[in-house]
DOMIVEX-91486 format. One record per residue (C-alpha): residue number from 1; residue in three letters; y, x, z; chain. Coordinates in Angstrom, 2 decimals, decimal comma. Last residue first. Example, Ala and Ser with C-alpha at 12.3 -4.5 7.8 and 13.67 -1.06 7.14 Angstrom:
ATOM     i    aa         v         u         w   ch
ATOM     2   Ser     -1,06     13,67      7,14    A
ATOM     1   Ala     -4,50     12,30      7,80    A
END
This chain:
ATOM     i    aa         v         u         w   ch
ATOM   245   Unk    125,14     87,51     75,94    A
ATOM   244   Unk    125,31     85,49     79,46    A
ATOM   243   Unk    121,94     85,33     81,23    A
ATOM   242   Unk    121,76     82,00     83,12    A
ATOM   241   Unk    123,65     79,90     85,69    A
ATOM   240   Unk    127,17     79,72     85,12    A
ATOM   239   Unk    128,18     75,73     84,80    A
ATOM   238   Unk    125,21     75,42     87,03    A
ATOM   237   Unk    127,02     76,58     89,80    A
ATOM   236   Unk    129,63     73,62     89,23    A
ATOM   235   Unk    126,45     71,03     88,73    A
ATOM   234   Unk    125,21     72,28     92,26    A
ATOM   233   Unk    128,21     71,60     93,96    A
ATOM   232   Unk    128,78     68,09     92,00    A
ATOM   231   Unk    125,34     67,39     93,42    A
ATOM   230   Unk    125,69     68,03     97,19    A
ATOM   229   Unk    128,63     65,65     96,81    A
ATOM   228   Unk    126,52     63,04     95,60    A
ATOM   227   Unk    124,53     63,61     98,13    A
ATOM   226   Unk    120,96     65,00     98,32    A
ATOM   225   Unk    118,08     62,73     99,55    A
ATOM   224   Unk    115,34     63,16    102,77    A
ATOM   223   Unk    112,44     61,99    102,01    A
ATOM   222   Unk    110,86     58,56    104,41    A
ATOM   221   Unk    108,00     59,71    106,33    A
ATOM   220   Unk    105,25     57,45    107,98    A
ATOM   219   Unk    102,94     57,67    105,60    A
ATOM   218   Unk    103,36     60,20    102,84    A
ATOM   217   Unk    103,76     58,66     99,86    A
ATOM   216   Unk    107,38     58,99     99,28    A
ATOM   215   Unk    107,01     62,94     99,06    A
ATOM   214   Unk    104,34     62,60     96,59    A
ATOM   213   Unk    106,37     59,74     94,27    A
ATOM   212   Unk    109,68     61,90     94,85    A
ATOM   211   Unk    107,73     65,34     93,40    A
ATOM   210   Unk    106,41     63,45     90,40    A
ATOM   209   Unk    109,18     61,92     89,52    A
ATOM   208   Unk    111,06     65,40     89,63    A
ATOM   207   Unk    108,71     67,10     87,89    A
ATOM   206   Unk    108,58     64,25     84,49    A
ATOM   205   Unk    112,35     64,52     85,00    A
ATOM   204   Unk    112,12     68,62     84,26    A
ATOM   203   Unk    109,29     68,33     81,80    A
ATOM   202   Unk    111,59     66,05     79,38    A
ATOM   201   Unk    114,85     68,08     80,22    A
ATOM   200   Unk    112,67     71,07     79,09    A
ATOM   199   Unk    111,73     69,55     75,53    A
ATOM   198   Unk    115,27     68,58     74,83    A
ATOM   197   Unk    115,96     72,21     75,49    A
ATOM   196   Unk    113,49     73,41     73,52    A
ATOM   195   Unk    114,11     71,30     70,79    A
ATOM   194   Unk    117,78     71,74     70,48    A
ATOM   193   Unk    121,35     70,57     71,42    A
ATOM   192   Unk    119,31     68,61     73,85    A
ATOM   191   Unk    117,83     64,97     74,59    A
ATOM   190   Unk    115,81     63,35     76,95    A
ATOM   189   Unk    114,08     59,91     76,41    A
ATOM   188   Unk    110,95     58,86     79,32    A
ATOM   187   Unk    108,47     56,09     79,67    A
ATOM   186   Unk    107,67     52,45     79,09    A
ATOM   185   Unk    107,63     50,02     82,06    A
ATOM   184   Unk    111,01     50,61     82,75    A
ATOM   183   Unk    112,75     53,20     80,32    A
ATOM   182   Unk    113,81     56,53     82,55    A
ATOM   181   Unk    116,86     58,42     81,55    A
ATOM   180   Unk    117,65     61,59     80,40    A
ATOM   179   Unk    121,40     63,89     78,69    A
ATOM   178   Unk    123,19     61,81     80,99    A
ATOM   177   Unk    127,17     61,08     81,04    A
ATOM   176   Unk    126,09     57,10     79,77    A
ATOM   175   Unk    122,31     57,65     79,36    A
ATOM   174   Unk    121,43     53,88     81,14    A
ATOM   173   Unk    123,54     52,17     78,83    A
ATOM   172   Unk    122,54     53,89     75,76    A
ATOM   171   Unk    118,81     53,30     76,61    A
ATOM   170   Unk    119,68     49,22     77,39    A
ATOM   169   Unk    121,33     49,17     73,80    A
ATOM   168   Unk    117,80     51,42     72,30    A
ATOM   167   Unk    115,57     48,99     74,04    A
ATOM   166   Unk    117,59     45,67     72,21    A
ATOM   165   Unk    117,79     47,54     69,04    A
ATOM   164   Unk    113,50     47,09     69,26    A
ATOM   163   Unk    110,80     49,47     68,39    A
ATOM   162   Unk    109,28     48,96     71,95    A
ATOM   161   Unk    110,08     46,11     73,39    A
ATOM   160   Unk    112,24     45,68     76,57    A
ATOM   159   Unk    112,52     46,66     79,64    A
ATOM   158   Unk    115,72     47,80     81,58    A
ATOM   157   Unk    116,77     51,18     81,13    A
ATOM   156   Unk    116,15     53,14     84,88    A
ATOM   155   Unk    118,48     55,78     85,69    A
ATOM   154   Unk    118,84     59,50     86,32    A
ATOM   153   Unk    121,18     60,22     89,00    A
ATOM   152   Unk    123,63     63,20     87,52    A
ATOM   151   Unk    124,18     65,02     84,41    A
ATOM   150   Unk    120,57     66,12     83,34    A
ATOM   149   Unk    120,63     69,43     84,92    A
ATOM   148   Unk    122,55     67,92     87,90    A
ATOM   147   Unk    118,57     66,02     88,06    A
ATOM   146   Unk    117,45     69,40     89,16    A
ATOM   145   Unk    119,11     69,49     92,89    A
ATOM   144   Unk    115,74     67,59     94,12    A
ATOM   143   Unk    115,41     64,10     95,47    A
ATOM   142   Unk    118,25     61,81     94,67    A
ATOM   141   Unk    116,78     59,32     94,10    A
ATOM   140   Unk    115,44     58,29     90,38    A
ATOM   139   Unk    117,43     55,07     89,56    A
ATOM   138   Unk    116,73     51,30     89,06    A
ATOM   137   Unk    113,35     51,60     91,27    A
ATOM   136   Unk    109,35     51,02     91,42    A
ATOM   135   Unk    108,60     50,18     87,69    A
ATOM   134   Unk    110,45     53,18     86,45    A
ATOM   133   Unk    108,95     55,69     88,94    A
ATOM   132   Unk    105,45     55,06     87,37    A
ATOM   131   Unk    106,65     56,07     84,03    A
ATOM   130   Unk    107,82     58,98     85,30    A
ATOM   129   Unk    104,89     59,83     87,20    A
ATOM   128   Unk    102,49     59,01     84,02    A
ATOM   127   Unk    104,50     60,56     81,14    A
ATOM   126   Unk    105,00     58,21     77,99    A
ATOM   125   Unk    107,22     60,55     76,49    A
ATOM   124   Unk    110,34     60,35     74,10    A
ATOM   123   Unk    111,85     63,83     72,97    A
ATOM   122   Unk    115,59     63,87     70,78    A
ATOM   121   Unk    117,20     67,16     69,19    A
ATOM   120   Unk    120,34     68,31     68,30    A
ATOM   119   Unk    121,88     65,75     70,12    A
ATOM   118   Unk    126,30     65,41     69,89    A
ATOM   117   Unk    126,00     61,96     71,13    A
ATOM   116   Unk    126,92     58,70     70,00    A
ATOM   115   Unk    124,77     58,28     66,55    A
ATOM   114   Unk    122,36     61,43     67,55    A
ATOM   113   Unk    121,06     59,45     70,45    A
ATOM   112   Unk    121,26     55,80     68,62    A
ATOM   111   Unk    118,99     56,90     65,88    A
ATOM   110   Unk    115,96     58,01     68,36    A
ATOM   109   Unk    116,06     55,05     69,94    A
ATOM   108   Unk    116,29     52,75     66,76    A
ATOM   107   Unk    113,15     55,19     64,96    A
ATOM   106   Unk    110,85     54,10     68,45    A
ATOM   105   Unk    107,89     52,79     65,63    A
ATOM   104   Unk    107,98     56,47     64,38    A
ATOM   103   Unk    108,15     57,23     60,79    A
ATOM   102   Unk    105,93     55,86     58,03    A
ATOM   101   Unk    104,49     58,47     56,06    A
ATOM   100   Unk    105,49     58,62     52,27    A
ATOM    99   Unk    107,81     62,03     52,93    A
ATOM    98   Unk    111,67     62,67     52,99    A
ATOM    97   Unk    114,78     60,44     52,38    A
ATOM    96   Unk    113,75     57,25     54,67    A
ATOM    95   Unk    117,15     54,82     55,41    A
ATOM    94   Unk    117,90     54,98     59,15    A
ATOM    93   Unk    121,27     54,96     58,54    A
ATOM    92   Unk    121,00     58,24     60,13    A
ATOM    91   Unk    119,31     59,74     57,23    A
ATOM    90   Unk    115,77     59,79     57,80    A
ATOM    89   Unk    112,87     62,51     57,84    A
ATOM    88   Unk    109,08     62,80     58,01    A
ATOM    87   Unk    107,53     66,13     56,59    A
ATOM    86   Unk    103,79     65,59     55,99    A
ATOM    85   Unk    104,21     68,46     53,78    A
ATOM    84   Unk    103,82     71,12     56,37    A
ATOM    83   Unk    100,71     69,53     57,99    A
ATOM    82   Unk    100,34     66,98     60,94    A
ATOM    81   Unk     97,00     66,42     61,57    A
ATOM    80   Unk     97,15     68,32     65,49    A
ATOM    79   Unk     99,76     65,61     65,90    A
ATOM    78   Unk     98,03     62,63     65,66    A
ATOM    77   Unk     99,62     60,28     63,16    A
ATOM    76   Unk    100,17     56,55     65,01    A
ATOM    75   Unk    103,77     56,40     63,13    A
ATOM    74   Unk    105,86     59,56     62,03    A
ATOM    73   Unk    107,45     62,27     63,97    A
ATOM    72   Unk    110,87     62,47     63,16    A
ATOM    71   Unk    113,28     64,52     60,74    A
ATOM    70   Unk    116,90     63,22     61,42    A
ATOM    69   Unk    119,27     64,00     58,21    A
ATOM    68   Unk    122,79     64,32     58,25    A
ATOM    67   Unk    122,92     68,20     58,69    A
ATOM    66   Unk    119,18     69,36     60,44    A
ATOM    65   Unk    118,49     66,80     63,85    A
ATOM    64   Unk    115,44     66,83     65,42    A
ATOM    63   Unk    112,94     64,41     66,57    A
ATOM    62   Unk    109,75     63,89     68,67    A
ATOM    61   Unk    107,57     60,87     69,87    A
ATOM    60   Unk    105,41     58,95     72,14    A
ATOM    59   Unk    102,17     57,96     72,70    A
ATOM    58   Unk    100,12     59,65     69,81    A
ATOM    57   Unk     97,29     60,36     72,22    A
ATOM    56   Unk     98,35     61,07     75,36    A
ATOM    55   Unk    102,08     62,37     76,30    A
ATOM    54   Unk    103,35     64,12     78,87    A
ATOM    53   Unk     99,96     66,16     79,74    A
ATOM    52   Unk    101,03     69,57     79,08    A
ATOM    51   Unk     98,81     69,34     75,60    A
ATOM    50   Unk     99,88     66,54     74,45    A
ATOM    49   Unk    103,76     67,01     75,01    A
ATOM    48   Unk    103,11     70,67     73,51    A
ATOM    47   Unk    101,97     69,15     69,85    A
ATOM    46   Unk    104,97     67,18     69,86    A
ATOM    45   Unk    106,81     70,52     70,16    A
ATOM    44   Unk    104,50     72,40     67,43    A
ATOM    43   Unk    105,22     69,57     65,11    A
ATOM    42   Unk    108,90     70,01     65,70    A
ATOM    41   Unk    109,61     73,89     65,37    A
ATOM    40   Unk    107,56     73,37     62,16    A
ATOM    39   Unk    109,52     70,31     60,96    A
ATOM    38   Unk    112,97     72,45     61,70    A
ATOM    37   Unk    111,26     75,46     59,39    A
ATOM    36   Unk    110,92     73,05     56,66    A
ATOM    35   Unk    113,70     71,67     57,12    A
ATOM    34   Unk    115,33     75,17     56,60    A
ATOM    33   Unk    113,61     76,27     54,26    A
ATOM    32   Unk    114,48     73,25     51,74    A
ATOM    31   Unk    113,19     69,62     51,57    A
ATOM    30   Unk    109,98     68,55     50,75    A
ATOM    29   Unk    106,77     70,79     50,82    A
ATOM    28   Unk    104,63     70,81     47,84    A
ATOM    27   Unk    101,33     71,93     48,79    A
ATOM    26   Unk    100,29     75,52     47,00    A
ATOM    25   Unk     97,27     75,04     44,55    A
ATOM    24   Unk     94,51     75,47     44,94    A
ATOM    23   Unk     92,48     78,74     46,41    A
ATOM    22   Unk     93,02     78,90     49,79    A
ATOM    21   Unk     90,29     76,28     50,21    A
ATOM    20   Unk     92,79     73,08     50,89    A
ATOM    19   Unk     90,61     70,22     49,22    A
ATOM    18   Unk     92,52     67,80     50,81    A
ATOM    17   Unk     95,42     69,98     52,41    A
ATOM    16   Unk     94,67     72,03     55,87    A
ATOM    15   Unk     95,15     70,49     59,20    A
ATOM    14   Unk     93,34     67,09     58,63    A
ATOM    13   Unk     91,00     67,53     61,94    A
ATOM    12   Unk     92,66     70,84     63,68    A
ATOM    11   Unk     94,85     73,41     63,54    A
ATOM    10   Unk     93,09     75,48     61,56    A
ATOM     9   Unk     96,06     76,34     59,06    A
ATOM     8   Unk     98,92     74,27     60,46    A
ATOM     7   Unk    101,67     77,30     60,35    A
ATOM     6   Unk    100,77     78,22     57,16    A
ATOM     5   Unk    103,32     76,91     55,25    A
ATOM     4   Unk    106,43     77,19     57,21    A
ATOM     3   Unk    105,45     81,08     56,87    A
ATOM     2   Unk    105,16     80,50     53,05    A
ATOM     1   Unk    101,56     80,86     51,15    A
END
C-alpha cells in the first residue's frame, strides 16, 4: 500500500475501503501522485478545522489548487470518512474531473478565489467568534497588529445564501487587497499560496475576533484601536519577518 494510501487507515467510521482487511485488493486512487498527495495534505487540514474548534460537523470546507484542477472537500461527508479514493476535484470551470462524490455546496466561493487571485489553497469556516463579529459590524477593528497579515481591515461580505454567485460577488468585494474576510451571518474565507498558510490566516482572524469580542465586553471600557498608519508600519516589518533560507 502507497504512502497517500495509508494515510486514512484507522481514522475513523468509513476510514478503510468496504471490505478493506489488508488483504483485497488495492483502492484505485484517481489522479497521479501528486493529487494524491495534495488530497492527503487536504483531508488532514479539514480534519484540523474540527478538531481546533473552527468548524463543527461538516460546516465548512477546504480546497487546494494542483495545475488547472481545484480538489475540494465534497458535500455533508465527515471528514474522519474521507479515504484516499474519495478524491474530489474540479476544473475551474467548475466542471467535476475526479471522483462520484458531490463537491462542496460553497464550490462558487471557492472558484472565484483561484479565478482572480494567485491562491494555492482556499479554507471556509463557520468559527463561532468570527461569525459572531459579522453580525455586529462591516469591518473587524482595528484591534491587534495581526490583521496586516491579511492585508489590512478585514471586512464583512454582505449576506447571502450559501452556494450562491451572489455570496461569492459580495466575497470578492470584501477580499479586494485581502487574503480574509468575514461573511455576515455565515463565517470565515482565507486563502494562501498553500494549505498551511491558508489554514493559519483562518486561525489568525478566528483570534482576532475573539480577542475584540472579550475586550469589547468589558463594561465600561471601550478598546483602544491601531491606526492605519500603525498598520502600514507593521505590514513593512512584516515584509522581513521570518527565517530567510
Amino acid at each position: 500500500m502507497s504512502e497517500e494510501q495509508r494515510w486514512t487507515a484507522g481514522d475513523g467510521p468509513g476510514a478503510r475501503a468496504e471490505g478493506g482487511s489488508g488483504t483485497g485488493p488495492e483502492p484505485v486512487v484517481p489522479g497521479g501522485e501528486d493529487e494524491a498527495a495534495a488530497w492527503a495534505e487536504l483531508v488532514a487540514t479539514a480534519r484540523r478545522t474540527v478538531a481546533d474548534g473552527l468548524v463543527v460537523g461538516t460546516s465548512g470546507n477546504v480546497s487546494v489548487r494542483v495545475g488547472d484542477l481545484v480538489l475540494v472537500t465534497p458535500s455533508g461527508v465527515p471528514y474522519d470518512r474521507l479515504r484516499p479514493q474519495d478524491l474530489t476535484a474540479v476544473d475551474l470551470d467548475g466542471r467535476q474531473v475526479r471522483g462520484s462524490l458531490v463537491p462542496t455546496s460553497e464550490l462558487p466561493m471557492h472558484l472565484a478565489v483561484y479565478r482572480t487571485t494567485d491562491a494555492g489553497a482556499v479554507v471556509h469556516t463557520h468559527a463561532v467568534h468570527a461569525t459572531a463579529v459579522s453580525t455586529l459590524v462591516p469591518e473587524l477593528p482595528l484591534v491587534h497588529y495581526m490583521a496586516a497579515a491579511l492585508g489590512g481591515p478585514v471586512r464583512v461580505a454582505p449576506y447571502a445564501t450559501y452556494g450562491t454567485e451572489e455570496l461569492a460577488r459580495h466575497m470578492l468585494d470584501a477580499l479586494a487587497g485581502r487574503t480574509g474576510c468575514l461573511l455576515q451571518n455565515h463565517g470565515t474565507i482565507t486563502y494562501g499560496a498553500g494549505l498551511d498558510q491558508a489554514y493559519d490566516r483562518t486561525a489568525q482572524l478566528e483570534w482576532m475576533c475573539r480577542l475584540w469580542l472579550t475586550a469589547s465586553s468589558v463594561p465600561d471600557r471601550t478598546p483602544t484601536l491601531l491606526t492605519e498608519a500603525d498598520l502600514a508600519e507593521v505590514t513593512e516589518r512584516l515584509r522581513g519577518y521570518g527565517q530567510r533560507g
